[in-house]
N, C-alpha and C positions, 0 to 999 in steps of 0.2 A: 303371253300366259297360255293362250292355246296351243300354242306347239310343245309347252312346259307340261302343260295335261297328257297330250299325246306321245313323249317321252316316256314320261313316269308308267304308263301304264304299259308301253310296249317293252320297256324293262324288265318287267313286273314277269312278263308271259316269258321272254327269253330267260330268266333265272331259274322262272323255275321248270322251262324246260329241260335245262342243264343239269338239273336237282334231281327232273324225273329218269334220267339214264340210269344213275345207282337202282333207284328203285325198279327196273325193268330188268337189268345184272341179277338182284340177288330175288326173284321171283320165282317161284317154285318150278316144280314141272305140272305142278296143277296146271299151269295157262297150255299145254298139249293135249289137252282134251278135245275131242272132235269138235267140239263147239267150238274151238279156233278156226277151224277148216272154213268157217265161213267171215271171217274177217276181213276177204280182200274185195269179195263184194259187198260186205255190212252194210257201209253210207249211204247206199243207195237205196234198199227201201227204209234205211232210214229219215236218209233227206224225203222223200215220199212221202213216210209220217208226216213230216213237217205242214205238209201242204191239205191231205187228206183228213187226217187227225181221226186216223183211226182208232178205236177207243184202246188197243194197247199201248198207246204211248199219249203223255200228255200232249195236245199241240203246241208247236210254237215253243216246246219248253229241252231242253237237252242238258238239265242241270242233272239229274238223276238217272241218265240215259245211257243203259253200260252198249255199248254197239256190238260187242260179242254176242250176246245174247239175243236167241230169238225172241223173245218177251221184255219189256222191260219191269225193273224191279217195280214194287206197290209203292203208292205217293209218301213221301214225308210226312210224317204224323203232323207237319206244319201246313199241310197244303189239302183241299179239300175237293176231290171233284166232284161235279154234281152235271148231271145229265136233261136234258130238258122234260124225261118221263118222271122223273123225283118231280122236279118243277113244277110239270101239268097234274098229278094227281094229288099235290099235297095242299092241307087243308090250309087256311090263311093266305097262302101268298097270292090270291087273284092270276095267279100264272106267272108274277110277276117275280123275275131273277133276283133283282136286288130283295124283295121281300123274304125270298126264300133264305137269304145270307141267314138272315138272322134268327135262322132256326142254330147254327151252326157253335160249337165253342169258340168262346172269346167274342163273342159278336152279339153287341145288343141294338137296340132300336131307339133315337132319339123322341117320336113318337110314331103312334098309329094310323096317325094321316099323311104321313111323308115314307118313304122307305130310304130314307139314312140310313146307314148303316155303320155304327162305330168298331171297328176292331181293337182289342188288345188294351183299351183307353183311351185310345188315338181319337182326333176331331175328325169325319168327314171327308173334309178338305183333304185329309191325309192317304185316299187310298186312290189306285190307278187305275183305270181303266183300259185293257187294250182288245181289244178285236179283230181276230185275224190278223196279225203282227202291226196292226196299226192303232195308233194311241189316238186316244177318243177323250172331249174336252170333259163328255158325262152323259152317259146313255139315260138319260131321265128327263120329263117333259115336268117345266116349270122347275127348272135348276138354274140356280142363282150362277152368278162367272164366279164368286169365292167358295162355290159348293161342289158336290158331287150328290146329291140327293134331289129326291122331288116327288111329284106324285104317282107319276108310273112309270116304268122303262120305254123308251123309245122303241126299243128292239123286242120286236114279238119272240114268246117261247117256241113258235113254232118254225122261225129262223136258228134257233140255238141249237147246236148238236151237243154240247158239254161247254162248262165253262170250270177253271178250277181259281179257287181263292187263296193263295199264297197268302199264310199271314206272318212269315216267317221265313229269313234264310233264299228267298228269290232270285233268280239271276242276275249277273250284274248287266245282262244286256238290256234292261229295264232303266228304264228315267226312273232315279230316284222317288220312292216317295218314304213317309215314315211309320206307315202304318199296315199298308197290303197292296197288292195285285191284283187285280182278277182279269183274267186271260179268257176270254168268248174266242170259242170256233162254232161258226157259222157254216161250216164246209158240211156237207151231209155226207152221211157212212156210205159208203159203198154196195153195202147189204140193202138200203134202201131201193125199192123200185126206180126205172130211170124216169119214170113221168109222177107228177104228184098236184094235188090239188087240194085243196082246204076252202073252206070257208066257216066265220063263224059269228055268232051274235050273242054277245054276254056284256056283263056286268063293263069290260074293261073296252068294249066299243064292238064295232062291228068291224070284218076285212077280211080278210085271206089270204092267201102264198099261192105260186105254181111255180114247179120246180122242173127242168125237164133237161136233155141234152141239148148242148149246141158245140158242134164240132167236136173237138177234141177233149171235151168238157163238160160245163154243167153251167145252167142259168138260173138265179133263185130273183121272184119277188115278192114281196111281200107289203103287206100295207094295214093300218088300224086306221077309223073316225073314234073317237069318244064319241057316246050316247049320252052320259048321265046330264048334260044341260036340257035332253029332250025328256028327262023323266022328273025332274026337281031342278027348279031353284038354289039350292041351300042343302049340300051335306056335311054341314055340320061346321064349314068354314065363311058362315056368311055371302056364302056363292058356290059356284059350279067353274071346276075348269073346263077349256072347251081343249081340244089335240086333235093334233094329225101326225102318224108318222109315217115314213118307207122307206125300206131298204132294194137295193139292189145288188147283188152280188153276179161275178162270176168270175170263171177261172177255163185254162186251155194249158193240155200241156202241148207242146212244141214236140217238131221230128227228132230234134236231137236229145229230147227228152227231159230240158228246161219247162220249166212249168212259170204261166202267170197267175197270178187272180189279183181280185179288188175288188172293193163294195164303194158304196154309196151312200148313207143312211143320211135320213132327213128327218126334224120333227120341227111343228108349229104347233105352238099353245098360247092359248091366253085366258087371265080370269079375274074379273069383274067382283072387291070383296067390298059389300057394303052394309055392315053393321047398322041395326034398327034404333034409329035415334029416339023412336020412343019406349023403349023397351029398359024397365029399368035394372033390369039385369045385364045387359050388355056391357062388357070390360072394354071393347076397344072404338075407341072414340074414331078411329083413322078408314075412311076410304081409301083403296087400294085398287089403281088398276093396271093390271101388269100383262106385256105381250111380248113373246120371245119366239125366235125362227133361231133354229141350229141346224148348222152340215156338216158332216167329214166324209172325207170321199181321197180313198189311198188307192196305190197299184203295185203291187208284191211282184219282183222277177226272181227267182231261183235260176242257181246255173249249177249243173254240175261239174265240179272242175276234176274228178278225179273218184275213183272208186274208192276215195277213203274224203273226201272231202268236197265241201259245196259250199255257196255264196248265197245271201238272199241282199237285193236292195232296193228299199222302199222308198215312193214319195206319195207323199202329204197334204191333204190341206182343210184344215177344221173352221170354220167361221161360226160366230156365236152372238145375235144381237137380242137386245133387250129393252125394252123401254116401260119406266116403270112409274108412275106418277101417287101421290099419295097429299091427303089435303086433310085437314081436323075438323070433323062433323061440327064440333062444340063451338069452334070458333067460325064463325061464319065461313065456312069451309077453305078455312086457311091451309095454303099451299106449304107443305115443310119437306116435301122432299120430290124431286124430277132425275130422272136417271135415262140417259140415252148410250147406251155403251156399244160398241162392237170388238170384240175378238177375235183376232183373225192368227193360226199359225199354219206356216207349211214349213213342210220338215224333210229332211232327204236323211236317210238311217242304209249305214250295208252294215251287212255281218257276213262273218265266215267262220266255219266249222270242217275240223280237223281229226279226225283219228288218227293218231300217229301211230299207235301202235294198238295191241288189244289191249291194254293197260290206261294208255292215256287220252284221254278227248279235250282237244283244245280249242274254244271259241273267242274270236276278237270283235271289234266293230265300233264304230264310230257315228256320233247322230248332229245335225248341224239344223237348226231350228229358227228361225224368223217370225218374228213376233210384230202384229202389227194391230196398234191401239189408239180408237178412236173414241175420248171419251170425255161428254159433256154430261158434269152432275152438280146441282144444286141443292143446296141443305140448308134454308136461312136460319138465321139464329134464333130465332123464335122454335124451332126444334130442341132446343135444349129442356123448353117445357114439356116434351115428353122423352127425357131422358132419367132413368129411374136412379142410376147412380150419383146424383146430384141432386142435393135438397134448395139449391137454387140459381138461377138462370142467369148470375153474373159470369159462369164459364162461359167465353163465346164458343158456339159450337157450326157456326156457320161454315159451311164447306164450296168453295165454286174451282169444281174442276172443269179444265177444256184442255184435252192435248191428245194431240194426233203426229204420232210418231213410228216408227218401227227400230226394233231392237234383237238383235240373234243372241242366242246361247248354241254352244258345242258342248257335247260329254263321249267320251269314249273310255271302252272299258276291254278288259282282259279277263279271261276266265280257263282254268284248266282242273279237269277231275280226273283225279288217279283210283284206279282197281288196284285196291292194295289186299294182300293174300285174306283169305276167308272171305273173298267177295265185299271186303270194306270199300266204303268209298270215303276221299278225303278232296274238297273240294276249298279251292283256294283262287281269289278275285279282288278284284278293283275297281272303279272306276272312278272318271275324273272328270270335272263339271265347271264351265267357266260361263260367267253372267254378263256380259256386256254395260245392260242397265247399269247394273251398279260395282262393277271388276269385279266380283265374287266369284271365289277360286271355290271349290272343293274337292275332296281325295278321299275316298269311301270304302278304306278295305270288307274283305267280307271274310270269312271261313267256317266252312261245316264238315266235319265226321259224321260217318251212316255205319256203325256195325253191327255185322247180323249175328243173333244170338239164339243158333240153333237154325229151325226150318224154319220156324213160324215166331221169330221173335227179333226185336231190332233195336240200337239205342240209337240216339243221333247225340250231336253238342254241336251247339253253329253260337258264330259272336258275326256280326256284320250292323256298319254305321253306315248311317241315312244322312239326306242332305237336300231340302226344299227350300225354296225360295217360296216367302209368302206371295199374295195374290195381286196384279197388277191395281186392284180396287183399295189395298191397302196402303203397296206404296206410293201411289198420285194422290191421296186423301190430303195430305198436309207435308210440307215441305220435308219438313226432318223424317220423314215416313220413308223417303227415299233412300237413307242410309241403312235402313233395315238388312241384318247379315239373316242368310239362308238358314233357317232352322236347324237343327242336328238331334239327330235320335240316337241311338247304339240300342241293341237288340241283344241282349243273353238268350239262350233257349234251348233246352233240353227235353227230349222225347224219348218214351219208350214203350213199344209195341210188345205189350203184356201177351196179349192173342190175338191169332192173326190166322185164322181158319175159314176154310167154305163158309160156313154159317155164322161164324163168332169175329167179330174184331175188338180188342179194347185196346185201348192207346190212355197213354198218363203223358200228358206234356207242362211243360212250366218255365216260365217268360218271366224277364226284367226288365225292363224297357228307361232309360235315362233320357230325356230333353235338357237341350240348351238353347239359349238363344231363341226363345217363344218371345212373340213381338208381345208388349204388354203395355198398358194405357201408360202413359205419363201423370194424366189430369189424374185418375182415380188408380194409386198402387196398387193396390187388393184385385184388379183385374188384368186375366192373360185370355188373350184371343183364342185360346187351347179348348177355353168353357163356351164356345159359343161357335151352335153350329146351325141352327135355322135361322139366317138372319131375314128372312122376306118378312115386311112390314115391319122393320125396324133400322130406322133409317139413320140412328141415332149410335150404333155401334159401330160409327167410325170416331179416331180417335187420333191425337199426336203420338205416338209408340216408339218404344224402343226394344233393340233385341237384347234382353235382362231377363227374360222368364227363364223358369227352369220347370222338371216337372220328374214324375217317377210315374211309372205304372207296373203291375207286379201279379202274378196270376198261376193258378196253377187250376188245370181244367183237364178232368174225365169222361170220356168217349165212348159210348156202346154203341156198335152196331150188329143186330140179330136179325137171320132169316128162321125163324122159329118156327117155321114150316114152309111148304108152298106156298101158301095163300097166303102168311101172314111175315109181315118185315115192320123192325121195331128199332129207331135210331133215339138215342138218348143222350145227355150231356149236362155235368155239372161242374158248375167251376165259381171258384172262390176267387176274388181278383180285386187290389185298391188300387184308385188312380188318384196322384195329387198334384196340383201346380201351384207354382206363386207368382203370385204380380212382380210389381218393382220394387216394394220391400221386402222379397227375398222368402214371404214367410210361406213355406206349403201346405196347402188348404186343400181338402177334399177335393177332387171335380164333378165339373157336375153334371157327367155321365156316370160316379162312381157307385156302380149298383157291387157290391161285395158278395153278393151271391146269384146263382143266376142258374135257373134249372131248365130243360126241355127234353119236352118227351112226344114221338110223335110215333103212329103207327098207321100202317095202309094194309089192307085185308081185302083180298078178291076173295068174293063171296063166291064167283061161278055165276054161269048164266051173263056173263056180262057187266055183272055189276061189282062196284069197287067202291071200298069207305074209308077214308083216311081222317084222324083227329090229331089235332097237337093241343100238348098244352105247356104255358111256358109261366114261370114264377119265378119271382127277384124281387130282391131285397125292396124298399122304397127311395124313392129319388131323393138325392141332397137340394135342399132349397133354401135362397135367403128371405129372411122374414122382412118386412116394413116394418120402416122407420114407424109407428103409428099415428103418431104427435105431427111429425111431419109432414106425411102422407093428408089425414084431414085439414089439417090446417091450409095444401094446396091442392087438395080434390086430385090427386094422382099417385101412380104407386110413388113412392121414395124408398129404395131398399136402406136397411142397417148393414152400412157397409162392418161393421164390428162383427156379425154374425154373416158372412159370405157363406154360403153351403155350409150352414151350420146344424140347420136342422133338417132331416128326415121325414119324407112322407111314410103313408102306410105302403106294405108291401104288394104288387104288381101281379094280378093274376089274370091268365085268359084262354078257356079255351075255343077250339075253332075245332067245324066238322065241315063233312063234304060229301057225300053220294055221288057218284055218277054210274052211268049205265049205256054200254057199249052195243048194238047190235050191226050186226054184219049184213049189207044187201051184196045183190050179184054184182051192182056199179059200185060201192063205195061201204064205208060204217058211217053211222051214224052213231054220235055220242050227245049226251047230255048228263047236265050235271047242276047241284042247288047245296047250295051251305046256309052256314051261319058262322061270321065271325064276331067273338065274344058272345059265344052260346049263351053266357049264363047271364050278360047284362051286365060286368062288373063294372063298377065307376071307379077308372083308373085312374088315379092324379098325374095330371100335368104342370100345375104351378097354381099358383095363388095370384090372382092378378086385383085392380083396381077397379070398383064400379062407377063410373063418373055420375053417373046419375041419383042411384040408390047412395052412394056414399059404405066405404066399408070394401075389405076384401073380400072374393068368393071364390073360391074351387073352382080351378078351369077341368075335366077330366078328359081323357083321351077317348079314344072311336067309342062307342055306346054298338048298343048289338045290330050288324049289319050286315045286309042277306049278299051272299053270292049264286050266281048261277048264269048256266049260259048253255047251246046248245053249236055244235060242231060236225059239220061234216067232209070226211077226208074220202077222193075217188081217184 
């Protein structure tokens, strides 16, 4: 089956080689323009890009990358990049990458105390992480192994040079996912001084970076503690996480003018949740004590084979463990769930990149992955009494996993973009993915158009299908979990660059998005794994599953970007978007991420003198929620949902805004900067759900973050 994958795809690339010759024939004598003249040297500082990530060319990315051209074109109205200065000066996101997503269109926030981030309707689980051409299990401390969210990034912003968030239309040299990309370059600009030093103490811990030369290259480290256990007990989660993270990177280019680099990143957390058993407002009866250590640590070689073409090939290796125990206050502190997991991949990936001509750029590459899974979990059946979708405890819900095994997957894929006349670009892709675990094949075409329409104007149309394999925690839960087939997306999406000026950008884009094959309970139909995306302290959403879900998501989302002066830049975004799934009978139900409207507005203004004020404020629709069973619920003192009303009802609408100061001054050694917010300036009580109060008796309003201060002080020499 894997040499059937690597067939089909290297077919793929020789046909339409073949295909692209007419097209180079009947090609204007526009392509005789002096800008040809440098075509024979092009690849080379482009492959250069690749490694530096200079801010004109996206990193690591050569899907929109014309090699004639000194410049490359402006990003896909699908693709977002964002720099770590947006990052550090903007209000709400504690500095933190992932928080920032979610200023962005098409990207909401599952809540206020995690930085999830859902794309396009998509769960979580669904988006990828890479960093410096290397794939990362989740750059978040206290991230579940079925998650990609958590409390804060691993990765400091003051390791980030730009990261861009593909939500749409992506390379096929990317492992599948169903919902985005986001690509971290960590490489620093060249423009930067060659020594650097930082230090800082804020709200998100205290640490530092130094960055300097060594040899033919450049050395970066970095490092955070978490504070907040040394400032409170209790924000707002019945505890305090405690973290450690660090990176180390570096890179050396070579005499013959190959280049390596690689990092290192590392993070440890743990956190202690213990619910006040005499407090009769408290809803969660469950002690929780959970500790997790993650590593990825990759090495990148680049070769130059040819003044029109280069190689890169990576090896791998991510480790991921976690140990999670959870016991019920209420019952003499009965044990219902134990979790000792370890995840471990390494992964060997080459790619290669071709100009063949000034017209066509062609990339291939293959990725070969080992999968190694050590995993002891207990869930006795007395856990079924805190199971909300069940009114009662005759479902055995008892789970005893132990297996320690390892298992590979391969995908390799094909890609080629044609420069077709008026500078259009039409880009055509594959790839192919085989599962070992469970012989699951897949074959994933992709294709997008980019025409430009005028100077300053562009449409795009891209259709490309996704193809994920749920999480090793789902299929070792229960026997039949094992024959779980790899999820499947398809992606319609259409963009168009209204304005596209010095100061002015607006963009109109709008997305289809189709699922198949969502694992979805057995015991309870009316549920798909698609609705459920912070599973910590819920030990109960595992399930017997089959892949019968289906799902739609559908959106159409408005862009402003203004420099409205010097001093003053105003990014904005509205979008209207439903998402729906079904369980195992078939029927499609709201989800319950489906917020249908969804506004942000953010703006940052140097005042001069040093100082600088940035506000966002963001509003949407209210959350879909299911109501208690009520009858049922009192009668066993715990939630019971009405499974008849799944996300049937709506909260009230979601509003927040968030500010920031900071103020810069310059010494002869270094700046000194500081800075002090407030997120959720105004104190809204934001709904998160409706939960059960075991004690009081009766449902009560859980709400999201309540108004909480930022600030912290920085010095770079």
């Amino acid at each position: 089956m894997r040499l059937i994958s690597v067939l089909l795809v290297c077919s793929l690339a020789f046909t339409l080689n073949l295909n692209a010759a007419e097209i180079i024939r009947t090609k204007t004598s526009d392509a005789a323009t002096p800008a040809s003249s440098t075509t024979k040297a092009s690849i080379l500082p482009i492959a250069r890009e690749i490694v530096v990530a200079v801010p004109r060319l996206r990193p690591y990315t050569t899907q929109s990358t014309i090699l004639v051209e000194t410049t490359a074109p402006p990003l896909s109205p699908t693709s977002h990049k964002i720099t770590s200065t947006l990052i550090e000066t903007a209000a709400g996101a504690f500095e933190d990458p992932s928080r920032y997503f979610q200023l962005l269109p098409g990207v909401i926030s599952d809540s206020d105390q995690r930085n999830d981030f859902l794309v396009r309707g998509g769960n979580p689980s669904e988006n990828l992480f890479v960093i410096d051409n290397i794939d990362i299990h989740s750059i978040n401390h206290l991230a579940l192994a079925d998650t990609t969210g958590g409390f804060v990034s691993m990765i400091d912003n003051a390791a980030v040079q730009s990261m861009t968030l593909h939500t749409a239309d992506h390379d096929a040299k990317f492992d599948d996912r169903l919902s985005a990309v986001v690509e971290i370059s960590t490489i620093p600009d060249e423009s930067h001084p060659a020594i650097r030093h930082m230090t800082e103490f804020g709200i998100a811990g205290v640490g530092g970076m130094d960055s300097r030369p060594l040899g033919n290259g450049n050395l970066f480290i970095s490092g955070r503690q978490g504070i907040l256990n040394l400032l409170t007990n209790d924000i707002g989660l019945n505890g305090v996480p405690h973290y450690t993270n660090n990176l180390v990177r570096a890179d050396q280019t070579l005499a013959n003018g190959d280049r390596l680099w690689g990092l290192s990143l590392t993070g440890i957390d743990s956190i202690a949740i213990h619910p006040d058993p005499n407090d009769s407002a408290e809803t969660n009866p469950i002690d929780i004590h959970y500790s997790g250590w993650r590593n990825t640590t990759g090495l990148n070689y680049q070769h130059l084979f040819s003044a029109k073409s280069f190689g890169i090939t990576t090896l791998s290796n991510s480790e991921q463990v976690q140990t999670i125990a959870q016991t019920a206050q209420l019952e003499a502190s009965l044990p219902i769930y134990n979790e000792q997991t370890h995840d471990g991949d390494t992964a060997l990936k080459t790619e290669y990149t071709l100009e063949a001509n000034a017209h066509i750029l062609l990339s291939a590459g293959a990725t070969e992955t080992l999968h190694r899974i050590d995993y002891s979990i207990l869930q006795p059946a007395g856990a079924s009494n805190f199971n909300p979708y069940t009114a009662t405890s005759t479902i055995p819900s008892a789970t005893n996993i132990r297996r320690n095994f390892a298992t590979a997957d391969d995908g390799s894929y094909a890609q080629v973009t044609f420069t077709l006349p008026a500078n259009a670009r039409f880009t055509v892709a594959a790839r192919a993915h085989h599962w070992a675990f469970d012989h699951n094949f897949a074959f994933t075409p992709k294709a997008s158009l980019t025409v430009p329409l005028g100077l300053t104007h562009s449409f795009s149309l891209g259709v490309a299908d996704y193809a994920q394999l749920p999480s090793f925690l789902y299929l070792l839960s229960f026997p039949q979990n094992a024959a779980l087939a790899p999820i499947r997306a398809r992606h319609y999406t259409a963009a168009v660059t209204l304005i596209d000026r010095s100061r002015l950008r607006l963009t109109l884009a709008a997305y289809r998005k189709t699922y198949r094959d969502y694992p979805v309970s057995i015991d309870y139909p009316q549920l798909s794994m698609a609705n459920i995306a912070d599973t910590f302290g819920q030990a109960f959403l595992m399930f017997p599953m089959v892949s019968r879900g289906l799902g739609q998501a559908t959106g159409t989302e408005l862009s402003l970007d203004l420099r409205a002066s010097s001093r003053l830049m105003l990014t904005g975004n509205i979008a209207y978007s439903r998402s729906r799934f079904s369980g195992l009978d078939g029927i499609l139900r709201n989800g319950s991420f489906d917020l249908p409207l969804v506004a942000n507005v953010a703006a940052v203004y140097r005042a001069g003198r040093g100082f600088t004020a940035s506000a966002r404020y963001t509003g949407t629709s209210g959350r879909p929620y299911t109501p208690d069973d009520l009858a049922a619920s009192y009668q066993q003192n715990r939630d019971v949902y009405d499974l008849t009303q799944i996300n049937a009802l709506r909260s009230t609408p979601y509003a927040r805004l968030d500010i920031r100061l900071e103020k810069a001054t310059q010494y002869r050694t270094g700046t000194l900067l500081w800075h002090g917010g407030l997120d959720n300036a105004l104190n809204r009580a934001n709904f998160y759900a409706y939960q059960w109060q075991p004690i009081a008796g009766g449902t009560a309003q859980q709400n999201q973050m309540p108004r909480f201060p930022d600030g912290g002080v920085k010095y770079t020499f």
